[in-house]
Backbone bond lengths (Angstrom), bond angles and torsions (degrees), N, CA, C in turn:
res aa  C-N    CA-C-N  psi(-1)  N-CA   C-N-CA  omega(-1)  CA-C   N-CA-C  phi
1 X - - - 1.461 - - 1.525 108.79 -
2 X 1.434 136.05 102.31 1.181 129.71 -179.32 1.284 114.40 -89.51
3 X 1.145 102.08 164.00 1.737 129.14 -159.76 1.132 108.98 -55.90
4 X 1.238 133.00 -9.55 1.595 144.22 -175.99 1.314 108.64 -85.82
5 X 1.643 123.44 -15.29 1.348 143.22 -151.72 2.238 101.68 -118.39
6 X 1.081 80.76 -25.00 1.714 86.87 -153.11 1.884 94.26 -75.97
7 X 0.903 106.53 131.21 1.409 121.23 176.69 1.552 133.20 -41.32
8 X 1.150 115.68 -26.58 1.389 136.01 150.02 1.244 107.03 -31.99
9 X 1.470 126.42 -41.52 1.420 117.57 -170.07 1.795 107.31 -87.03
10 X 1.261 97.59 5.75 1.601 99.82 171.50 1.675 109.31 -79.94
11 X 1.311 110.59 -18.14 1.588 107.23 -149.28 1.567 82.85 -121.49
12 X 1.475 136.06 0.17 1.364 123.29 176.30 1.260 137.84 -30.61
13 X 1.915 94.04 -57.00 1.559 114.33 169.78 1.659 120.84 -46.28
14 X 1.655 87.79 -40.89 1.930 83.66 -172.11 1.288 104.56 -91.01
15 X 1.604 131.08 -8.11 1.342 112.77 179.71 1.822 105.46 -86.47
16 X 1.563 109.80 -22.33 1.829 85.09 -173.91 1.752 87.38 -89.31
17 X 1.341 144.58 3.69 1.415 128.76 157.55 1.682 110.38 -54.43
18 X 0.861 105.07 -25.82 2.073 112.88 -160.01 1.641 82.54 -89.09
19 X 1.346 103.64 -72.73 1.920 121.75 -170.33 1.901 115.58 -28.86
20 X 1.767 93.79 -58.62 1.692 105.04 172.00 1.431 118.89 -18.41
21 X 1.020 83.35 -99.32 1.654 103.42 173.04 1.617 125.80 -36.95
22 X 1.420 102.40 -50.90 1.393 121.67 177.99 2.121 100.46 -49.50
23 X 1.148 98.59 -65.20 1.712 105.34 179.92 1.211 111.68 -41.21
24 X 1.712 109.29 -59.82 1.695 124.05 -164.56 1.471 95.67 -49.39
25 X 1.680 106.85 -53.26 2.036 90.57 -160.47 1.880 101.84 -82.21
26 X 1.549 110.65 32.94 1.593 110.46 170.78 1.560 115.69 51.38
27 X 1.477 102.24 44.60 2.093 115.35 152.05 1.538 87.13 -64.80
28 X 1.783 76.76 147.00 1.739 97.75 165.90 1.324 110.82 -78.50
29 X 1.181 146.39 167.55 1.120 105.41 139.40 1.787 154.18 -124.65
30 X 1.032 88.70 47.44 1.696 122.90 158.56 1.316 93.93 -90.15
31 X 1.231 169.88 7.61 1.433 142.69 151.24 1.666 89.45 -88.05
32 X 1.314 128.80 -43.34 1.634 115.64 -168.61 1.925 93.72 -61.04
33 X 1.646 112.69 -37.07 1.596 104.56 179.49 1.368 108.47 -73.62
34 X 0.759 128.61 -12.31 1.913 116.66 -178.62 1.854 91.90 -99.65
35 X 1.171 131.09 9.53 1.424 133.52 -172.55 1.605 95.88 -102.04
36 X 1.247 117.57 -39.04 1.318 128.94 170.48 1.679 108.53 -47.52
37 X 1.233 106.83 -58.99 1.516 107.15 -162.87 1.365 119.75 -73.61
38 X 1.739 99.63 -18.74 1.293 102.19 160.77 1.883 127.41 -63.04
39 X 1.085 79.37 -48.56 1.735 91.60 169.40 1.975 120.34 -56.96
40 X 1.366 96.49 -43.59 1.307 106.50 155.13 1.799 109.89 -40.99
41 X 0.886 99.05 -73.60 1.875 106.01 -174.51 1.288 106.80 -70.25
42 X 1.049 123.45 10.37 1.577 128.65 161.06 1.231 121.96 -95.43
43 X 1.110 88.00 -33.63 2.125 97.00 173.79 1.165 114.00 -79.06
44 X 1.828 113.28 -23.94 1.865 112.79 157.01 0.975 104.19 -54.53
45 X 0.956 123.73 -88.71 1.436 121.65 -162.16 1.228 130.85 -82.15
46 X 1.181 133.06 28.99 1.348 144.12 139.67 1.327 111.14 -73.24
47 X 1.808 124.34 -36.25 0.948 124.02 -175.09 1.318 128.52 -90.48
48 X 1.518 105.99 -7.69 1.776 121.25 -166.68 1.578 80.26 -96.47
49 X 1.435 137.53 -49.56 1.130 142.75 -169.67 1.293 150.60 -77.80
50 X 1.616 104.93 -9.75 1.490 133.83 174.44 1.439 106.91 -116.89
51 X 1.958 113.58 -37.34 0.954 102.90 -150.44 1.614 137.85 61.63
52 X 1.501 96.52 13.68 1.793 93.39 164.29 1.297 118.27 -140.51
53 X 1.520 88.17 140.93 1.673 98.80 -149.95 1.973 111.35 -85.37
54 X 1.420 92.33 8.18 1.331 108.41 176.19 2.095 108.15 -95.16
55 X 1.083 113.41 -19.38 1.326 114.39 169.27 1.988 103.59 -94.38
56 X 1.345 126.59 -18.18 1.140 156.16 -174.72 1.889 93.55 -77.95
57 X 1.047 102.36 -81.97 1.968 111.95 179.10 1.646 84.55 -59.53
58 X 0.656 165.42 -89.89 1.845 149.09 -148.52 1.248 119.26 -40.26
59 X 1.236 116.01 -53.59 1.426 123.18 174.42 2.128 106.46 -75.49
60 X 1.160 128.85 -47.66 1.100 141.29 142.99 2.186 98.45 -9.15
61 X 1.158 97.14 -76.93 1.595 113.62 -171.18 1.531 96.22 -57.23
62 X 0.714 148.43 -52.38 1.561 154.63 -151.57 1.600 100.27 -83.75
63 X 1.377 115.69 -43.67 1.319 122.02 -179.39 1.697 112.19 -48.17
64 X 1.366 88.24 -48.08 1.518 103.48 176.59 1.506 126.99 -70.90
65 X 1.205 96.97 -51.32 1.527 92.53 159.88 1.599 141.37 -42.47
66 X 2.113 92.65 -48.76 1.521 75.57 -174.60 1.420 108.68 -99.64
67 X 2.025 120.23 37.62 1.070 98.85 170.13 1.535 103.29 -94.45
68 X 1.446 107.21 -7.37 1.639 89.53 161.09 1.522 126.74 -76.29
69 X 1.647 120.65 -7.14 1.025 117.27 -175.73 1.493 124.91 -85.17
70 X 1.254 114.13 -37.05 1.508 124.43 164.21 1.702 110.22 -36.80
71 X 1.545 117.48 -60.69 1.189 109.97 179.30 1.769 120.47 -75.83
72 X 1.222 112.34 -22.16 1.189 104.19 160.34 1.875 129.33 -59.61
73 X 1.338 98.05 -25.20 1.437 116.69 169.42 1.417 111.32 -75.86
74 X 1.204 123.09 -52.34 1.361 131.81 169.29 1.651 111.21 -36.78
75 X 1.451 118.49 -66.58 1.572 136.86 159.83 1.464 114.50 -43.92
76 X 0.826 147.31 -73.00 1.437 149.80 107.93 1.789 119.73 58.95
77 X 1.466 95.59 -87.01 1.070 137.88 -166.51 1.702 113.84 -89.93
78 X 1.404 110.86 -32.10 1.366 126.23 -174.58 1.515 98.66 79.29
79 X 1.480 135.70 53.00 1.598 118.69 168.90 1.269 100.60 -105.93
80 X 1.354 136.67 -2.44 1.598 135.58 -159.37 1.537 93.13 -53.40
81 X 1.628 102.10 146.44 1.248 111.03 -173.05 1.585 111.96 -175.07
82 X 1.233 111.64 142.06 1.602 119.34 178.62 1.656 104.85 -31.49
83 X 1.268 115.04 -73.07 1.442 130.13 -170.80 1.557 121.59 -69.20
84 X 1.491 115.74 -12.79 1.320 101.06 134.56 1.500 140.67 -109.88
85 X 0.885 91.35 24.39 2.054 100.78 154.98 1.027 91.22 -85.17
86 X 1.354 130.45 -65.26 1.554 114.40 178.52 1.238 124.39 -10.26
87 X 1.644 100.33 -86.47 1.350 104.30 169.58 1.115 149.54 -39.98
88 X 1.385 100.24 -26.35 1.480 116.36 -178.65 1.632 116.15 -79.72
89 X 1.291 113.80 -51.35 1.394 127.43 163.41 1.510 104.46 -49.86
90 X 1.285 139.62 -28.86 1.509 114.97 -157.68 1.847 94.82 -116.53
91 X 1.428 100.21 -9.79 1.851 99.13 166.20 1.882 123.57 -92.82
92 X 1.409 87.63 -26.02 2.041 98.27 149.02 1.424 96.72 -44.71
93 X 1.402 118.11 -89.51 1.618 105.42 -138.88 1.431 101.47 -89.17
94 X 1.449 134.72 6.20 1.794 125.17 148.58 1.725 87.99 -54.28
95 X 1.600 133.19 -82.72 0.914 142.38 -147.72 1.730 108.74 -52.30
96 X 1.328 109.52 -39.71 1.631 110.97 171.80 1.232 101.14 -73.98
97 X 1.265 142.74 5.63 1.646 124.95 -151.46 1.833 73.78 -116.18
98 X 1.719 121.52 -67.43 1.090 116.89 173.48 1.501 120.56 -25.45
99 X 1.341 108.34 -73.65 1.668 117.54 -166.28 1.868 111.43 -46.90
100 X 1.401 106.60 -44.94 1.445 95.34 169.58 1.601 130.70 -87.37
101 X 1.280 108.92 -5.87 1.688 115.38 155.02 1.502 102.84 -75.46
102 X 1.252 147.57 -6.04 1.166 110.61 160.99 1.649 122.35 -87.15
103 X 1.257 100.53 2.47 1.397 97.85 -177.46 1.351 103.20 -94.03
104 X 1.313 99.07 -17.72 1.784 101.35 177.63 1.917 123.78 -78.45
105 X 1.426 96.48 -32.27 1.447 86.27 170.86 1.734 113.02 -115.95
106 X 1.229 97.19 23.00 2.073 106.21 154.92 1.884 113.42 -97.34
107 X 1.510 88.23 -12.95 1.452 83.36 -170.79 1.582 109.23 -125.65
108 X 1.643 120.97 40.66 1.843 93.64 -143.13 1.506 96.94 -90.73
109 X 1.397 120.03 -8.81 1.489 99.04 173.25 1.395 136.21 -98.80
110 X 1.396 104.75 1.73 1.617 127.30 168.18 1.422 113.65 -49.33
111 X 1.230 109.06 160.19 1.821 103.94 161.32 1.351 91.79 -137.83
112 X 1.485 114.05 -176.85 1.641 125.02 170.70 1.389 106.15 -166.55
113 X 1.098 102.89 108.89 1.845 124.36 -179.04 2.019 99.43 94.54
114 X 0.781 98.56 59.01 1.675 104.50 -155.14 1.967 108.65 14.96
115 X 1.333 105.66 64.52 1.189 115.12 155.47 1.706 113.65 -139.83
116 X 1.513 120.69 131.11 0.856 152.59 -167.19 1.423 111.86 -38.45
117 X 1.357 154.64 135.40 1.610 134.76 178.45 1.494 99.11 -48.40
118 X 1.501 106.44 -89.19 1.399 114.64 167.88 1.075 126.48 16.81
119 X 1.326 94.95 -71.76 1.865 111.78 169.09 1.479 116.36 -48.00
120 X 1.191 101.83 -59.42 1.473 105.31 -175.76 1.329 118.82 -61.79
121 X 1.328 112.03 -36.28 1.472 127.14 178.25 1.689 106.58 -57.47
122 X 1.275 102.10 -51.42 1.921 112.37 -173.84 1.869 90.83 -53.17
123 X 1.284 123.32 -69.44 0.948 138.21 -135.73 1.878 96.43 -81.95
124 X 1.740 110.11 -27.83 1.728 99.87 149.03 1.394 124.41 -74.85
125 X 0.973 118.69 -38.30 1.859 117.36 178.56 1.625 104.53 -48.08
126 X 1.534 111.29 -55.35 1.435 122.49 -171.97 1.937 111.29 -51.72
127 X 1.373 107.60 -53.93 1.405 109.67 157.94 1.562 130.75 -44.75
128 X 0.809 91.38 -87.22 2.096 113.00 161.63 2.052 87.93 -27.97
129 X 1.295 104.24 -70.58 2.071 84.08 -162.51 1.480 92.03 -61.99
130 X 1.002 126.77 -58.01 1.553 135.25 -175.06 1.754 119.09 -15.62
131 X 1.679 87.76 -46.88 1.337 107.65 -172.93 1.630 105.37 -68.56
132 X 1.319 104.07 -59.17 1.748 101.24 -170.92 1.359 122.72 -85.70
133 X 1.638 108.14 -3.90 1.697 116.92 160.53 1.533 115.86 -61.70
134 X 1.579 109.08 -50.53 1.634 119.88 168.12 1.161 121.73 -27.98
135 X 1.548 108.36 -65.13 1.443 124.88 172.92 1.146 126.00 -32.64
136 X 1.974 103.81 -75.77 1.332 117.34 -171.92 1.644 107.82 -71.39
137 X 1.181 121.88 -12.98 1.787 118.69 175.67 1.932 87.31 -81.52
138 X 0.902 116.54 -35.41 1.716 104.95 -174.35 1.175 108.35 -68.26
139 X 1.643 126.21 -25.91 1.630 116.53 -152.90 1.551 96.79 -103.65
140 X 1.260 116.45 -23.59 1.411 132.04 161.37 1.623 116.84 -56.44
141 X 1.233 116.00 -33.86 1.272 135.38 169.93 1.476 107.10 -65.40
142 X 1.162 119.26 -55.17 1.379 122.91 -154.75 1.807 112.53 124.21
143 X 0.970 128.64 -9.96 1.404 106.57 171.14 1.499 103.67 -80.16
144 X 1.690 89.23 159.28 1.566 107.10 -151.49 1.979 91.61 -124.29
145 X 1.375 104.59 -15.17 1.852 101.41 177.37 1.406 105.71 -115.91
146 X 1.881 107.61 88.26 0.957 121.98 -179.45 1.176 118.29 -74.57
147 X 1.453 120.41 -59.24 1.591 127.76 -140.56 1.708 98.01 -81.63
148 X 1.181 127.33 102.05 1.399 113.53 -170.40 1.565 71.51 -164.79
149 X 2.036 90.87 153.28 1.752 137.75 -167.21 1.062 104.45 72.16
150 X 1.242 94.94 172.47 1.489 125.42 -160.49 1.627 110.99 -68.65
151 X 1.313 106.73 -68.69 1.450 121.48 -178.19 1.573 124.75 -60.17
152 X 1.342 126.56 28.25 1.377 108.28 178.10 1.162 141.45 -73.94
153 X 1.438 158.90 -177.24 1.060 130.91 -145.01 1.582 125.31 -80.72
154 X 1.527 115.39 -9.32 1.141 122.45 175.66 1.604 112.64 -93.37
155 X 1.245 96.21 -26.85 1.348 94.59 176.26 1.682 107.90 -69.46
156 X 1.681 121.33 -63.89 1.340 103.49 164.47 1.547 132.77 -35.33
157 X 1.407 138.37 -58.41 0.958 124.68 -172.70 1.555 113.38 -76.90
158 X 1.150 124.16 2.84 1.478 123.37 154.94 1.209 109.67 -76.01
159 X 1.400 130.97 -36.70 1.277 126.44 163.39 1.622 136.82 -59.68
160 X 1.349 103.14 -37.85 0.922 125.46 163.40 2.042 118.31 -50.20
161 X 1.396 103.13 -65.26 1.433 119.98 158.56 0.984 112.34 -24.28
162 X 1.569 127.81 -65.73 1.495 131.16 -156.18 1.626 122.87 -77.59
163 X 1.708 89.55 -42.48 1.568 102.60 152.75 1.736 118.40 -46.10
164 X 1.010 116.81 -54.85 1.374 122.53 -163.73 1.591 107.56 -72.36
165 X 1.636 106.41 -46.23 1.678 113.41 171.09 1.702 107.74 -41.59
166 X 1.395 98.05 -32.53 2.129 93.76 -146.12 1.941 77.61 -100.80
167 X 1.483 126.35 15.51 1.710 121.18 174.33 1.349 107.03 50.56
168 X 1.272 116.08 45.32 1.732 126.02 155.49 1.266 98.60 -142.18
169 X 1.502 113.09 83.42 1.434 120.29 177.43 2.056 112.37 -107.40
170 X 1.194 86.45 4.55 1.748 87.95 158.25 1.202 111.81 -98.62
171 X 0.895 131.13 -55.38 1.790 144.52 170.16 1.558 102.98 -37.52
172 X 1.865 129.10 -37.80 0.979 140.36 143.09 1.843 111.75 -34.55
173 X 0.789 143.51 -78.62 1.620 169.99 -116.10 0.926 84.31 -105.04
174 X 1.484 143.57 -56.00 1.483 136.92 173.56 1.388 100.01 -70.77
175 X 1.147 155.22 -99.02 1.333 144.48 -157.23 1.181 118.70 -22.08
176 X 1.858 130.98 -49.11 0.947 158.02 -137.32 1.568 93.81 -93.00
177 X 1.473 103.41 -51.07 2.016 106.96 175.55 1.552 101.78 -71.83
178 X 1.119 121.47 -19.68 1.905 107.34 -171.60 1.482 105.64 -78.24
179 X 1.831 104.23 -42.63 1.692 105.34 162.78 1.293 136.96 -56.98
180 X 1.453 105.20 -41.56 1.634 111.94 146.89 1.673 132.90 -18.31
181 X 1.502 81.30 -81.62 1.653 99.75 179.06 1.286 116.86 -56.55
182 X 1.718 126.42 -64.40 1.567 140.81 144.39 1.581 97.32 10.33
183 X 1.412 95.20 -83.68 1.570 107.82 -161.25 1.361 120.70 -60.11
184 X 1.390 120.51 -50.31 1.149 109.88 151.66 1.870 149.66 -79.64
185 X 1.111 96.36 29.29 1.437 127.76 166.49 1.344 104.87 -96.12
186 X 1.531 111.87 -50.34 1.800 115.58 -173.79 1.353 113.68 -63.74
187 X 1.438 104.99 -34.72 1.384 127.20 -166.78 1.531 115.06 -70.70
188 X 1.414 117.99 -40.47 1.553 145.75 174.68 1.613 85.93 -59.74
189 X 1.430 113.11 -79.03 1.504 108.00 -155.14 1.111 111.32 -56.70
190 X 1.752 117.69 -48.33 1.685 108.39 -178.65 1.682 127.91 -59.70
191 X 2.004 116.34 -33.67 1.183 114.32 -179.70 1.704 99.68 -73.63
192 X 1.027 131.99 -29.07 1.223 134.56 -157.70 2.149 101.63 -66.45
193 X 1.625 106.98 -56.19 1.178 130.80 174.21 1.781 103.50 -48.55
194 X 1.459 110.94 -43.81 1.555 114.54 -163.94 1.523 97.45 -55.35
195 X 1.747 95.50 -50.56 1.566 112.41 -157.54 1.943 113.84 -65.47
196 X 1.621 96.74 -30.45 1.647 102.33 152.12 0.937 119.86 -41.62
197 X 1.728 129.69 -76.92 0.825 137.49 -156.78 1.740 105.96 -72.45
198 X 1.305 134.32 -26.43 1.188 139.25 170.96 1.776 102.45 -49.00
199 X 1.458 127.13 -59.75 0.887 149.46 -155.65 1.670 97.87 -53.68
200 X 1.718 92.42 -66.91 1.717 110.01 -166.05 1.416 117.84 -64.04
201 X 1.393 98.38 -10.12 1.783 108.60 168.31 1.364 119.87 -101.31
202 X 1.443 117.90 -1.25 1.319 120.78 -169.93 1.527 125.04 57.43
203 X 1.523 107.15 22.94 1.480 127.00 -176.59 1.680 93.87 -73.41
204 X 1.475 129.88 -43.29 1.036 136.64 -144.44 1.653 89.76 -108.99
205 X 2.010 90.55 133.15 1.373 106.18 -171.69 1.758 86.54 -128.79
């Protein structure tokens, strides 16, 4: 699924509206990424604390948003830089690691499909890291046609969102781990195939 496809490009307009401004008055932008994680820990506890998964998907939505906005600020601004991809990559999955522990300790004695939250929760984290370990071991490798499947991270937590908006945010949590897994299954076979074919051409050093 290439990047031309991925949903992010729905929300473009409103992320360089946020970004503009944000650059002009000189945000870093690692404070808009550490702004993320706050929001992350807002959707805990909005959600351990209201119990509604519609104030839960809001903050959820926002998460997503402004992780496109930081780098749009970054671009922006001219700060792009080794060390904040860094950052950025390793405050994604604190922030995914947050967002699905709150469903885990609002919900821990529930099950859904007679499997355990917990369960389900382990078995989304495992997807979700799964997914962007694939990648970055591929791009480290040398493949160069990354952005491919369905489920990537904007696409999940938009999914996630919508579930939670419409108050079937377990039924969410399961979908969200099948895209997970999916994707990084697709992801294994296709970088894996690239890196063949890298090999058998002597492209790959």
């Amino acid at each position: 699924m290439p990047s031309r496809f991925r949903v992010r490009g729905i929300f473009r307009g409103l992320v360089l509206r946020i970004a503009k401004p944000l650059a002009t008055k000189g945000t870093h932008p690692n404070t808009v990424t550490y702004f993320t994680l706050l929001l992350a820990l807002f959707a805990l506890l909005s959600l351990k604390m209201t119990y509604s998964p519609q104030i839960y998907g809001v903050f959820v939505f926002l998460v997503g948003l402004f992780d496109g906005v930081d780098g749009a600020v970054a671009r922006l601004g001219e700060k792009r830089s080794p060390s904040g991809g860094f950052v950025d990559s390793v405050v994604d999955k604190v922030a995914e690691m947050l967002i699905i522990f709150a469903i885990i300790i609002t919900y821990p004695s529930q099950t859904f499909l007679s499997l355990s939250i917990p369960s389900w929760a382990f078995l989304c984290l495992s997807g979700w890291l799964l997914t962007s370990y694939t990648r970055s071991r591929a791009e480290s490798a040398g493949v160069t046609d990354l952005d491919i499947g369905l489920g990537g991270r904007s696409e999940r937590l938009l999914t996630l969102v919508i579930f939670s908006l419409l108050g079937i945010i377990l039924f969410g949590l399961m979908v969200v781990t099948i895209m997970g897994l999916l994707t990084a299954a697709y992801r294994y076979y296709h970088y894996q195939n690239e890196l063949i074919r890298f090999t058998q051409s002597d492209h790959y050093i």
